[in-house]
C-alpha positions, 0 to 999 in steps of 0.5 A: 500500500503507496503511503504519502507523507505531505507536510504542506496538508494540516492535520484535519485535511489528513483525518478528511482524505483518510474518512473519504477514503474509508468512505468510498471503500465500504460503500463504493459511493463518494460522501456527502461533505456533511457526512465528511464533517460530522465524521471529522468533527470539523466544520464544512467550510473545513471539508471545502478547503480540504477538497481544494487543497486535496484536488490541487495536489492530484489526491482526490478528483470531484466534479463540480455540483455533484453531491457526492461527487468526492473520489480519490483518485488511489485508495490504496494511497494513504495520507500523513504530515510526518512519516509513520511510526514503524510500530503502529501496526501493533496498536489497536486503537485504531480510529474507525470513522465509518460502521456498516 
């Protein structure tokens, strides 16, 4: 699995690419930039600055006026600001944004 480490994103944007990619995963449909904020616990004015930014660098695609129209353009990629810590596979408490 490509991982990326980006430090030109803030934290919130990561936790919002991480929620659409999960999203998109489980259900196979994009979701709405409500359900995106509620999940993120931030604002949606957050989640139209983190489509912005994440569009520009090439992560994810969204055509204008559709609801769902958020995709990544890889979902095997997966987003952070710093490199990963080698032993966070061993930990459990993992944050699951989405439940079926």
């Amino acid at each position: 699995m490509p991982h990326t480490v980006d430090p030109d994103l803030t934290e919130v944007f990561v936790k919002i690419y991480m929620s659409l990619r999960e999203y998109t995963l489980l259900s196979g449909n994009g979701p709405s930039k409500q359900q995106l904020a509620r999940s993120c616990k931030c604002s949606v004015t957050s989640v139209y600055k983190a489509e912005k930014m994440l569009k520009r660098k090439g992560y994810i695609t969204s055509t204008k006026d559709e609801i769902r129209g958020m995709r990544p353009t890889d979902l095997t990629r997966t987003l952070s600001r710093e490199p990963l810590d080698p032993w966070a596979e061993l930990d459990d408490d993992k944050p699951v944004y989405w439940r079926t």
